[in-house]
C-alpha positions as CSV (number, residue, x, y, z in Angstrom):
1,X,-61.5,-19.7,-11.6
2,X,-64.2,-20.6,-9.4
3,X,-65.8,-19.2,-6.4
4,X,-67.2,-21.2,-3.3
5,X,-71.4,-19.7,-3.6
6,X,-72.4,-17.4,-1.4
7,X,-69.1,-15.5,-1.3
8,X,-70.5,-12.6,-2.7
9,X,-67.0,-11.7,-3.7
10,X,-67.1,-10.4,0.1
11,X,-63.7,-10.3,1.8
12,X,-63.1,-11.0,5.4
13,X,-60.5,-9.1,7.6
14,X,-57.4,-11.2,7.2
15,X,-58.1,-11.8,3.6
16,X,-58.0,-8.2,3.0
17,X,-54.8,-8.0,4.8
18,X,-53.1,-10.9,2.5
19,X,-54.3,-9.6,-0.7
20,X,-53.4,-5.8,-0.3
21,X,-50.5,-6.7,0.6
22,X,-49.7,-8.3,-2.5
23,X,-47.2,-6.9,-5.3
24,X,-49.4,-6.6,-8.5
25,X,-53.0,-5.0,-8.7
26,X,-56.1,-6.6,-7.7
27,X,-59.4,-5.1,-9.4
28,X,-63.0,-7.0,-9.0
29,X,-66.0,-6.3,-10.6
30,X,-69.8,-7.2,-10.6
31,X,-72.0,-8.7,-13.1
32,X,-73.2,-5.3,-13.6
33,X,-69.6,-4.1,-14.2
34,X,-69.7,-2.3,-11.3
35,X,-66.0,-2.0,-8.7
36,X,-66.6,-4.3,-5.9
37,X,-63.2,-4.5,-4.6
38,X,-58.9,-2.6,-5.3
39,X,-56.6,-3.2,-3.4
40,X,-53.6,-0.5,-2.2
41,X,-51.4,-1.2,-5.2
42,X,-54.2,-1.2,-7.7
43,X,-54.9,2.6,-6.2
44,X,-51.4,3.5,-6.4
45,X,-50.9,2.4,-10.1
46,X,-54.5,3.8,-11.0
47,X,-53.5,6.9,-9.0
48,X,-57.2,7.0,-7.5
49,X,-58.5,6.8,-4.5
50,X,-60.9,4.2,-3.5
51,X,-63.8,6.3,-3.0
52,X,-63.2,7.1,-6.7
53,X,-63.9,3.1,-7.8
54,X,-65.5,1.6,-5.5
55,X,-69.5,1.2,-6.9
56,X,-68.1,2.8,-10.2
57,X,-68.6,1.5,-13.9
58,X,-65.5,0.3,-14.8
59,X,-65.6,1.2,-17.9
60,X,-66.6,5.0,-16.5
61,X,-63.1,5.2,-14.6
62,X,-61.0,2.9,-17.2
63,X,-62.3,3.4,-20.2
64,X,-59.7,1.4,-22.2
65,X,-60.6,-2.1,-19.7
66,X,-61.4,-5.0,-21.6
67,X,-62.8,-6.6,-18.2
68,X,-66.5,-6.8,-19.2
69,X,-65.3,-8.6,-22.3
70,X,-64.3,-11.1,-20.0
71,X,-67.6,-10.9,-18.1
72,X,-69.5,-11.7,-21.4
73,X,-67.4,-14.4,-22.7
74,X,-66.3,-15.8,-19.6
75,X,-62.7,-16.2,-21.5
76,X,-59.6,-15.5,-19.3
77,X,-57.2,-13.3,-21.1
78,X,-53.3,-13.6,-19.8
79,X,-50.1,-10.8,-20.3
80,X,-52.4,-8.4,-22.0
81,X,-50.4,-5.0,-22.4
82,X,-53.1,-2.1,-21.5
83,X,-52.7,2.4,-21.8
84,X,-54.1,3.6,-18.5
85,X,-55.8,7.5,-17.9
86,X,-52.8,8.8,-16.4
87,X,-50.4,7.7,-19.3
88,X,-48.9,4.8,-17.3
89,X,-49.1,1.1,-19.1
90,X,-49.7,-2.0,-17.2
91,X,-49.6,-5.9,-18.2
92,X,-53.1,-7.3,-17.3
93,X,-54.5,-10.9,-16.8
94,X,-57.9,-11.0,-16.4
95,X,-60.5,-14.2,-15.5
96,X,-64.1,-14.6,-15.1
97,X,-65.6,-15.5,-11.7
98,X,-67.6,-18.4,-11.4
99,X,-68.9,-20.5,-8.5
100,X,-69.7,-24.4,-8.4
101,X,-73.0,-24.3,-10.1
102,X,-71.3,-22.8,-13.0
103,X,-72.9,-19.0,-11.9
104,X,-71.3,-16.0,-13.7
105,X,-70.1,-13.8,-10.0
106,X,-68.1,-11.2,-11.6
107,X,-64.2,-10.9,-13.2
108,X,-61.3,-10.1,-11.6
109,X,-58.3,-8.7,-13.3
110,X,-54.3,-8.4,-11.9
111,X,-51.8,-6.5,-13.4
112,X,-47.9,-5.3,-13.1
113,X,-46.8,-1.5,-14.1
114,X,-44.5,-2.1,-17.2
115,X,-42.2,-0.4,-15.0
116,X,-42.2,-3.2,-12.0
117,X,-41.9,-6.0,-14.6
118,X,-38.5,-4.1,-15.9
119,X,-37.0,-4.2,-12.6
120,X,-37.8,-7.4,-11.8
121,X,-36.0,-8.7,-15.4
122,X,-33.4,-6.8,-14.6
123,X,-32.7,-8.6,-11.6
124,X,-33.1,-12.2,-13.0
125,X,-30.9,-10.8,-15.9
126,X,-28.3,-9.7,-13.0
127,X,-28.3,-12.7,-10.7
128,X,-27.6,-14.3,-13.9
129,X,-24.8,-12.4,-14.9
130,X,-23.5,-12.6,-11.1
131,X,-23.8,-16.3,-11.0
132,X,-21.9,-16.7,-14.9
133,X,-19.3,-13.9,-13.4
134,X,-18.8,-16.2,-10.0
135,X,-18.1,-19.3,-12.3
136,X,-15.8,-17.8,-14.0
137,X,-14.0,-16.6,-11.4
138,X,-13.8,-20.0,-9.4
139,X,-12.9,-21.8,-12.4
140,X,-10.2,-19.1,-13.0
141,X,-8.6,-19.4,-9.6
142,X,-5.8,-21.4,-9.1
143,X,-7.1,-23.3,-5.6
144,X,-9.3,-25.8,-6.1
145,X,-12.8,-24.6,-4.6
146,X,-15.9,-26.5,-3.6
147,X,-19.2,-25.1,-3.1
148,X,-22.2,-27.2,-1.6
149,X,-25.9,-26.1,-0.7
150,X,-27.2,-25.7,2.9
151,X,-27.7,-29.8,2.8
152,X,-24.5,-30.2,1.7
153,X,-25.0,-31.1,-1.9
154,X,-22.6,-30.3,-4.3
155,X,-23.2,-26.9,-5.9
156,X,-19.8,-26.0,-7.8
157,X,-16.6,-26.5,-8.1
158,X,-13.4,-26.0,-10.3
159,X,-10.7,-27.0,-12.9
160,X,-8.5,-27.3,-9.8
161,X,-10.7,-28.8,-7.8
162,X,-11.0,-32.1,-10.5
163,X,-7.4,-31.8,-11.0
164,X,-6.3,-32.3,-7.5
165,X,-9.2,-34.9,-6.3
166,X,-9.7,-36.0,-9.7
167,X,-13.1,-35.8,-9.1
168,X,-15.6,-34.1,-12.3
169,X,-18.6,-32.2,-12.2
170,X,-20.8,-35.3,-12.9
171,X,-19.6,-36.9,-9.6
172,X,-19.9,-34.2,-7.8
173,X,-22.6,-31.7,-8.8
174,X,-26.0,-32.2,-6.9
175,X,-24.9,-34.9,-4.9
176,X,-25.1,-35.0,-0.8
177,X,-22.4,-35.9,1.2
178,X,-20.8,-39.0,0.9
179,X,-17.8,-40.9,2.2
180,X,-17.1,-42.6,-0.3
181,X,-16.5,-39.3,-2.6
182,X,-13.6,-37.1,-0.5
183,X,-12.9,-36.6,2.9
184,X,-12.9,-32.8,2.4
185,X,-16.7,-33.1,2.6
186,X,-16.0,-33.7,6.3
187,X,-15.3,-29.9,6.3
188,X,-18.1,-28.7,5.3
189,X,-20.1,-30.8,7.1
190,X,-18.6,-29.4,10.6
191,X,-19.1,-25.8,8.7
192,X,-22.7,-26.3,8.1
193,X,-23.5,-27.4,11.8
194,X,-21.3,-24.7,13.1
195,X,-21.9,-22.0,10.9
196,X,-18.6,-21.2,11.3
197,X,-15.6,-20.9,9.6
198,X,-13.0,-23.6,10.1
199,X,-8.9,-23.0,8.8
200,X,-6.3,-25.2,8.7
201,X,-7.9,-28.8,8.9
202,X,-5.2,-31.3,7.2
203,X,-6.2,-34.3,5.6
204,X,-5.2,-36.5,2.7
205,X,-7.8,-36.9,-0.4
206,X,-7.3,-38.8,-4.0
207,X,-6.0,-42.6,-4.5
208,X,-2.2,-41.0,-4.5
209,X,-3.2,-39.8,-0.5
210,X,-2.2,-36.0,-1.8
211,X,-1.4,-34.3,1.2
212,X,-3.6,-30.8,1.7
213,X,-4.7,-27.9,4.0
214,X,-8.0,-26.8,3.5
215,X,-10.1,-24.0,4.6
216,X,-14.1,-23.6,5.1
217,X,-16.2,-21.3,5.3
218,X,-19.9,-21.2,6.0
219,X,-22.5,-19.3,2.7
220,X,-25.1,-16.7,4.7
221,X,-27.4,-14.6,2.8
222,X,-29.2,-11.9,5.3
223,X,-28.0,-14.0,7.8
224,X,-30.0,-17.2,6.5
225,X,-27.5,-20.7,6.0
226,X,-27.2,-21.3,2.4
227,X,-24.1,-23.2,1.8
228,X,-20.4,-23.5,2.6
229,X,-17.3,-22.9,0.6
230,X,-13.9,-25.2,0.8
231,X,-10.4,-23.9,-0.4
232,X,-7.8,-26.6,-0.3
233,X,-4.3,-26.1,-0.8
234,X,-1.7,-28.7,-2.3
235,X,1.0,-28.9,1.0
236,X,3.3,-31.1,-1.2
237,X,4.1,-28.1,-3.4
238,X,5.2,-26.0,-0.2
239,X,8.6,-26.6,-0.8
240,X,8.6,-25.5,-4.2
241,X,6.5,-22.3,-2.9
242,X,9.0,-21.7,-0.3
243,X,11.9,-21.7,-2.9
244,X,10.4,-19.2,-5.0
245,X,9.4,-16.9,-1.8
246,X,13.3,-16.9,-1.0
247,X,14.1,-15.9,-4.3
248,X,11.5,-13.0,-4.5
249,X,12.5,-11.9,-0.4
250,X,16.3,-11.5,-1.5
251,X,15.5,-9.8,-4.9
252,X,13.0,-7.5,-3.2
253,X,16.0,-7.0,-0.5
254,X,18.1,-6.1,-3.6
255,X,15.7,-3.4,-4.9
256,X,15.1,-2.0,-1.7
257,X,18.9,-1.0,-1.3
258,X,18.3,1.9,-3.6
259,X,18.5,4.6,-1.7
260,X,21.0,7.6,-2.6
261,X,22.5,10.6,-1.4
262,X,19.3,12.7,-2.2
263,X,17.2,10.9,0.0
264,X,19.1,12.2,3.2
265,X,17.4,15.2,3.8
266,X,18.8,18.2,5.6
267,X,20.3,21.3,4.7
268,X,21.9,22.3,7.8
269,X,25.8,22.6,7.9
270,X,26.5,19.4,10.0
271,X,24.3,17.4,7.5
272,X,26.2,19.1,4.4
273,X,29.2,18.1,5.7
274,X,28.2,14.6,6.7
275,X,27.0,14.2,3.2
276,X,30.3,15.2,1.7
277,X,32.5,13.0,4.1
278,X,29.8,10.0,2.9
279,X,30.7,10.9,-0.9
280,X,34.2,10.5,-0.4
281,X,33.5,7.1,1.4
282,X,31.4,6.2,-1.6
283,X,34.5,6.2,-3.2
284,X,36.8,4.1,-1.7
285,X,36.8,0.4,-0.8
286,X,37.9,1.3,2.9
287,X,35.5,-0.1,5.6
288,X,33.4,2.4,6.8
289,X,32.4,3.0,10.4
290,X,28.6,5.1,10.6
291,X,28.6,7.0,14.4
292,X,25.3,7.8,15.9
293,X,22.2,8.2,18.2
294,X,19.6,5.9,17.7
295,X,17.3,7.1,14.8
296,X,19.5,9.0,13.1
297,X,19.2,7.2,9.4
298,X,22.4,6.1,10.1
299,X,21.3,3.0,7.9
300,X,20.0,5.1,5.0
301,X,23.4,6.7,4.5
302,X,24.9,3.4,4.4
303,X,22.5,2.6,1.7
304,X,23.5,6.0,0.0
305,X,27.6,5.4,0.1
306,X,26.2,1.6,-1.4
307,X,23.9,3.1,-4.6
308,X,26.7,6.0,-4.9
309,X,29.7,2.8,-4.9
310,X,31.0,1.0,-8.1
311,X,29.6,-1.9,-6.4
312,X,25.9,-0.4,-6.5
313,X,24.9,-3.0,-9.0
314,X,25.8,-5.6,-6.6
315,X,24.4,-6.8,-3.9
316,X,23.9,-5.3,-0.2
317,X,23.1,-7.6,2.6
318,X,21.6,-5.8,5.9
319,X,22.6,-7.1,9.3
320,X,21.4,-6.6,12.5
321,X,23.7,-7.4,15.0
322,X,21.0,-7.1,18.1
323,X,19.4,-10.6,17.2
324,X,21.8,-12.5,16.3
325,X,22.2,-15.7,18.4
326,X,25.4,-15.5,20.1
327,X,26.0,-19.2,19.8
328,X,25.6,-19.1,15.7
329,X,27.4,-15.5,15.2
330,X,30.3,-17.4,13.4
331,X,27.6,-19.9,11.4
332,X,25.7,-17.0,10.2
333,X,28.5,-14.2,9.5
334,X,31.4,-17.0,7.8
335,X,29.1,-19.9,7.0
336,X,29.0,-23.6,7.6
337,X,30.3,-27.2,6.3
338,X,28.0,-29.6,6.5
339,X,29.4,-33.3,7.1
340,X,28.3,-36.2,5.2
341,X,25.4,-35.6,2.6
342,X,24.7,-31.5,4.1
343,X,25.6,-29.0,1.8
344,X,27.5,-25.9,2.4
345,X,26.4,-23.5,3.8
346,X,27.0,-19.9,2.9
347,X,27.1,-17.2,5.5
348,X,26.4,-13.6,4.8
349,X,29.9,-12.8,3.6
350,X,29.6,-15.0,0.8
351,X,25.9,-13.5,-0.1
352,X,27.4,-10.4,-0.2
353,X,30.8,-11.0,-2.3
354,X,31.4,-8.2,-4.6
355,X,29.2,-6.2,-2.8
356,X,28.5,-4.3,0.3
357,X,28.1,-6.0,3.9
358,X,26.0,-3.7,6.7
359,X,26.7,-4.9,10.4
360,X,24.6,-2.7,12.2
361,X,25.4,-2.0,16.0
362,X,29.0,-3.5,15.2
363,X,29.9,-3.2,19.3
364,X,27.0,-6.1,20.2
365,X,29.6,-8.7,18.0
366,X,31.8,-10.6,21.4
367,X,34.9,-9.4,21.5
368,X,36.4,-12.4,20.2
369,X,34.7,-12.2,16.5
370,X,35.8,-8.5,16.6
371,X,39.1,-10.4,15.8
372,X,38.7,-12.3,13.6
373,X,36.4,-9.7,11.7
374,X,39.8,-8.1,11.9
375,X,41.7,-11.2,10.1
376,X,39.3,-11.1,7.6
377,X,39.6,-7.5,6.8
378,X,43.4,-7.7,6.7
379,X,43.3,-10.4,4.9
380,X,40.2,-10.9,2.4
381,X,39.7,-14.7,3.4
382,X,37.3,-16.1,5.1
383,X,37.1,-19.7,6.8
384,X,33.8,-21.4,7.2
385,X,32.6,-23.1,10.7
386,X,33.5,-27.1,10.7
387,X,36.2,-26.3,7.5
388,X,39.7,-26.1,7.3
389,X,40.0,-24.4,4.0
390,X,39.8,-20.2,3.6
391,X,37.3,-18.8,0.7
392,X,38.6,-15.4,-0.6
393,X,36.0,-12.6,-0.5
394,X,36.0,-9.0,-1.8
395,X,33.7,-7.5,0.4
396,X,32.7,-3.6,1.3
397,X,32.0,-3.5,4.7
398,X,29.7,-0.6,7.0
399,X,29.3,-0.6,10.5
400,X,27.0,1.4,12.6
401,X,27.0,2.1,16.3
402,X,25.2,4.3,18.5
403,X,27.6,3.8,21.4
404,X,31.0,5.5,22.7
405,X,33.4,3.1,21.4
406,X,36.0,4.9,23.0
407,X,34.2,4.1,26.6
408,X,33.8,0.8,25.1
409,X,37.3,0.0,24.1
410,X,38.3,1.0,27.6
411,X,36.0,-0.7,29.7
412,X,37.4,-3.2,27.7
413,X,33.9,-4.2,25.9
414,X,35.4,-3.4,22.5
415,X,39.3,-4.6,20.5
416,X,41.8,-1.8,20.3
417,X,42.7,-2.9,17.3
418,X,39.3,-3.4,15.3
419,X,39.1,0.5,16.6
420,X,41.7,1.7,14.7
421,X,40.8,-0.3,11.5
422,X,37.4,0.8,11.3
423,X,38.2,4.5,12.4
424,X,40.0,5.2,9.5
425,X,37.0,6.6,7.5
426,X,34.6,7.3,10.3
427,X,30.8,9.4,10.4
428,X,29.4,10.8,12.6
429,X,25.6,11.8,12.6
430,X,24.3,14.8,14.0
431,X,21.2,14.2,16.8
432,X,18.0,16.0,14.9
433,X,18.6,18.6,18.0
434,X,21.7,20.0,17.0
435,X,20.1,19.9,13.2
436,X,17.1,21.5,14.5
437,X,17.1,23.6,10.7
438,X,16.1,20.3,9.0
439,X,12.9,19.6,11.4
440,X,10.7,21.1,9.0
441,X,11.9,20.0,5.8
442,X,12.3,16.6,7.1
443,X,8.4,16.7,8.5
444,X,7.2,17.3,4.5
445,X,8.8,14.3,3.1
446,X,7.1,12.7,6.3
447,X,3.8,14.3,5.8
448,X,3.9,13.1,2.2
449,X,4.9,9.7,2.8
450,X,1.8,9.4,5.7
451,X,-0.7,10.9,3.8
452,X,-0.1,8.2,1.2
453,X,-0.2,5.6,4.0
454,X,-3.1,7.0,5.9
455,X,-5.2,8.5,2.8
456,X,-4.8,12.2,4.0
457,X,-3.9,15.4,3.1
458,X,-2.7,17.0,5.6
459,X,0.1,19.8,4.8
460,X,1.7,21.5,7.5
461,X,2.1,22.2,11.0
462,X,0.6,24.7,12.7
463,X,3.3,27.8,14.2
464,X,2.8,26.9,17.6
465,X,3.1,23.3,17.2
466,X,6.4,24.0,15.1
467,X,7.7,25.7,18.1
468,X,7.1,23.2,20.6
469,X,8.2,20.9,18.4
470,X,11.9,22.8,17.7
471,X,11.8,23.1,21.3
472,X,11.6,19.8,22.4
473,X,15.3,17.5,23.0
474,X,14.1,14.2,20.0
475,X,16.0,11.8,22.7
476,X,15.2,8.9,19.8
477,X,15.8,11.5,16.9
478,X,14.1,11.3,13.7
479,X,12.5,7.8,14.2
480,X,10.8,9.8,16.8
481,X,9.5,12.8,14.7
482,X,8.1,10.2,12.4
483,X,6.0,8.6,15.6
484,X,5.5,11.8,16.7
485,X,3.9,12.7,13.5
486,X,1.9,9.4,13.1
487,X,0.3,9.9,16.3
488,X,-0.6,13.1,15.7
489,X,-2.4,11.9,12.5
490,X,-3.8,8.8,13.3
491,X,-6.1,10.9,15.6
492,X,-7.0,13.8,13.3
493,X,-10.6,14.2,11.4
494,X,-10.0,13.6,7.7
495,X,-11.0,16.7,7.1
496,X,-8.5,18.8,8.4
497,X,-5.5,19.8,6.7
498,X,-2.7,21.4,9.7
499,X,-1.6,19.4,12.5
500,X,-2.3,21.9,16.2
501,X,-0.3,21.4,19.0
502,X,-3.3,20.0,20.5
503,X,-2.7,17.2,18.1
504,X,1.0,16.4,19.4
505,X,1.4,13.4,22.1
506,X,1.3,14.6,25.5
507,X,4.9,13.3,26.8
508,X,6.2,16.0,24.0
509,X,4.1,19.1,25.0
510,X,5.1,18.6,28.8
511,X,8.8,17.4,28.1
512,X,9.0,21.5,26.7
513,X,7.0,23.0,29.3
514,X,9.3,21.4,32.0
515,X,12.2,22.9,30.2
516,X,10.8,26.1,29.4
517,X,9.6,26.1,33.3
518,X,12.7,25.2,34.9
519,X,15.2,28.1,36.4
520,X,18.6,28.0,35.5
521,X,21.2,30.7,37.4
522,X,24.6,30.1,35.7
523,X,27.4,30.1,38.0
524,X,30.5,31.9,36.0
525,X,33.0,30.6,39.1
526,X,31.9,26.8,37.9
527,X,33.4,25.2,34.6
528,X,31.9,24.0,32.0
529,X,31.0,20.3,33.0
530,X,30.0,21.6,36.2
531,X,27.5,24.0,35.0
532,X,26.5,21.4,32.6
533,X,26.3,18.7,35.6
534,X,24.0,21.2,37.4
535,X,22.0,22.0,34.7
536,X,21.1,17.6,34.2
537,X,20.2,17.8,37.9
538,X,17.8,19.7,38.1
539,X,16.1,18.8,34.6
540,X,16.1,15.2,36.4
541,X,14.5,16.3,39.3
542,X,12.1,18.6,38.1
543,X,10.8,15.8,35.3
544,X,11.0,12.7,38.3
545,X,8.5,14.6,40.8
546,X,6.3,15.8,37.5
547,X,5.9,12.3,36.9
548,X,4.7,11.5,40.4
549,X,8.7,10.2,41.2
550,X,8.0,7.3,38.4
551,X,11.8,6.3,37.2
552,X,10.6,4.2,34.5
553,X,8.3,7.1,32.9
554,X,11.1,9.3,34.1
555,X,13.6,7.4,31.6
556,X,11.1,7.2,29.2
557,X,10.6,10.7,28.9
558,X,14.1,12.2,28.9
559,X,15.0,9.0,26.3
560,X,17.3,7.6,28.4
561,X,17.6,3.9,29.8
562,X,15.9,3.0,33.3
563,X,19.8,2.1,34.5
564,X,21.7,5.2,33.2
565,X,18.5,6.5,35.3
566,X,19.5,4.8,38.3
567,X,23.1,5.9,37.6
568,X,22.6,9.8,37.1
569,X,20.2,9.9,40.7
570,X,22.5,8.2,42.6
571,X,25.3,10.3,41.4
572,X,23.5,13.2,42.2
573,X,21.7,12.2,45.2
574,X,18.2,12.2,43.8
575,X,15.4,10.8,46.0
576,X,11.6,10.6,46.1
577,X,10.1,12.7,48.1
């Protein structure tokens, strides 16, 4: 290496700054092998400070430096491994310094702690590992995956890839974007001007035009472009895809239907005897009608009387009778004849022959396919829409409601006669307030269930949060304890272990202080449903002008609808004030 003459091996400012700034350390010596200039790493690896080496023999402070060999041979030496005073080893390069008329100026050398030149094979040998680990993972994957560069050359792509474009790695790999290869490369084009990520671009590639979806997605490292990725997804094999989902949605429906009689928790004496009245429905092929408020499981002890059935290793098929269309109720319950080249189509008595059929809220059927439910209870047959011919079917059926059907056979809403059929083995579940026992073993299965979802571990409840909890009405039952619970959680630091009452939702702590606030002087001249009339009164009023005279609030609170609302202050001549 040569020097310009004159430079003295003098430094200015800004070359100072450069070179101490450097990784490795700098040392510089004199023809009389004397320091002239370290920089800051060379002091921190020789652990001295610079008053220590500057003017210094070298030779005085290192006495194992080979630097004056240099100096008298004017022979670099490169990677040379060297034991320093203070025990540490470093890999030196040293070279003589000589300016353009061939003068001898000094030596420099410039070395790495062993340590340094460790880490920094360690972290080739990583990236290496990391870039083998992400080929192997593309090439494993079952979408075909392109990866270009921030110019949009080709960088990597995979097994899938060729076999859907039927393009190779020679075609592809470290060329830039051309028309002539695929039109995907259009997408990573608009992903490497954007920077954004683009989903759901359709396009056709390959001489067969395969039809495909893909996906892009722009490469940033530390927030620097270096690259986009492309996922694209074969659309002709949706079909097939969509086959197999059905397949796996009704065998997961299948496995779901497992619940049994020791999943309904509650020890209190209405739930014992619920249970035992369930067990004897379990046993019989009699259609079963499920009575209760809204949230009371009655679904999960349908499921029970199913798993407990001689048909438990058949099939149960769940419907909801709130969204069903009214103008395909017959279509989806009886199934459908197609004409021409359609197929049949089976409704869900068919998908559940030799099985068990749940209608849930029965009463939203029209009155007219309450009768012929009837028929086809009397009779086992069924007669698909747009067919003259009957099927036979052998099929348990359940039905739950949450309404009076007595008030609803009357007002005319509901048949008589599909009444008296499906009271004949008849349930009735108890609202969680008149099972009040069961609020706390019911809140442990919950607790466990939402820890698991939440990654908790919360326990129990604290007293006073019991109590206002066994005080308040659960209008919406045990659905609602569950919400009630959730909420409670959702909010709580993770490190706490008891839910306070400070932790219940709001609505619940004032719903009990209203009741626990509002007088009550019983009348013993009144009857019963008077008392009980008065009693609703003034709960109404008190909780309407607590909720600055808000109806909808007012119904929200006491869990009743906004027009039973309307109903109950008209009857008893509730106003706003």
């Amino acid at each position: 290496m040569q020097f310009r003459a004159g430079c003295d091996h003098r430094m200015n400012y800004l070359q100072e700054q450069v070179v101490n700034h450097l990784p490795q350390g700098i040392v510089v010596i004199k023809t009389d092998e004397t320091i002239t200039f370290v920089n800051h790493r060379a002091i921190e690896i020789l652990e001295l400070t610079n008053q220590q080496l500057i003017n210094q023999p070298l030779t005085k402070v290192i006495e194992t430096a080979k630097l004056p060999f240099v100096l008298r041979t004017r022979k670099k030496q490169i990677n040379q491994t060297v034991r320093l005073h203070n025990g540490k080893t470093i890999i030196s390069s040293r070279i003589p310094l000589i300016d353009e008329s061939n003068n001898l100026k000094g030596a420099m050398a410039f070395f790495y702690e062993v340590t340094d030149v460790v880490r920094l094979a360690e972290q080739v040998t990583n990236l290496k590992e990391i870039e083998k680990t992400l080929k192997t993972i593309v090439d494993a994957s079952e979408v075909a995956t392109t990866i270009v560069d921030e110019h949009g050359r080709g960088v990597l792509i995979n097994s899938a890839y060729t076999k859907l474009t039927g393009l190779s790695k020679k075609t592809v790999i470290g060329k830039p974007v051309d028309k002539e290869l695929q039109i995907e490369y259009d997408i990573q084009q608009k992903v490497l001007q954007s920077r954004r990520s683009i989903h759901g671009v359709q396009m056709k590639i390959g001489q067969s035009n395969t039809q495909i979806v893909a996906n892009g997605s722009p490469i940033l490292v530390d927030g620097k472009l270096k690259g986009s990725v492309a996922l694209l997804h074969d659309v002709s094999k949706v079909d097939e895809v969509e086959t197999e989902l059905s397949k796996a949605k009704e065998l997961i429906r299948h496995l779901e239907l497992t619940y049994s009689f020791e999943d309904i928790i509650g020890n209190s004496s209405a739930m014992q005897l619920t249970k035992e009245q369930a067990k004897v429905a379990a046993i019989t092929s009699t259609p079963v009608l499920i009575r209760g408020e809204p949230g009371t499981e009655k679904e999960l002890v349908a499921h029970a009387i199913h798993h407990e059935s001689e048909r438990k290793y058949q099939k149960m098929i769940g419907v909801d009778c709130t969204v069903m269309s009214e103008d395909e109720w017959e279509k989806q319950l009886f199934g459908y004849q197609g004409v021409g080249a359609l197929r049949h189509q089976p409704g869900y008595f068919e998908q559940a022959n030799n099985g068990t059929l749940l209608l849930n809220e029965i009463d939203k059927i029209p009155i007219l396919l309450q009768l012929k439910l009837l028929r086809v209870i009397q009779n086992n047959q069924i007669q698909p829409v747009n067919s003259n011919a009957t099927l036979p079917i052998n099929v348990r059926l359940i039905m739950t409601t949450s309404i009076n059907l007595e008030k609803a056979m009357i007002d005319k809403s509901f048949d008589k006669d599909f009444y008296y059929v499906l009271n004949q083995m008849s349930l009735s579940l108890p609202p969680l307030r008149e099972r009040i026992t069961d609020l706390e073993p019911l809140m442990q299965v919950m607790l466990r269930r939402l820890n698991r979802h939440f990654g908790k571990h919360i326990y129990a409840v604290a007293s006073e949060a019991l109590e206002v909890l066994k005080s308040y009405s659960w209008p919406k039952n045990i659905r609602e304890l569950e919400h009630v619970l959730r909420t409670a959680m959702v909010y709580m630091d993770p490190h706490r272990k008891v839910i306070q009452k400070r932790d219940l939702p709001l609505e619940v702590c004032k719903s009990v202080e209203l009741v626990d606030e509002q007088p009550f002087n019983y009348n013993q001249s009144q009857t019963l449903q008077q008392t009980m009339e008065l009693y609703e009164k003034q709960v109404i009023q008190s909780t309407f002008a607590s909720l600055d005279y808000n109806k909808t609030k007012t119904a929200e609170l006491l869990g009743i609808s906004i027009r039973n609302l309307y109903y109950k202050m008209q009857k008893y001549k509730i106003e706003a004030k």
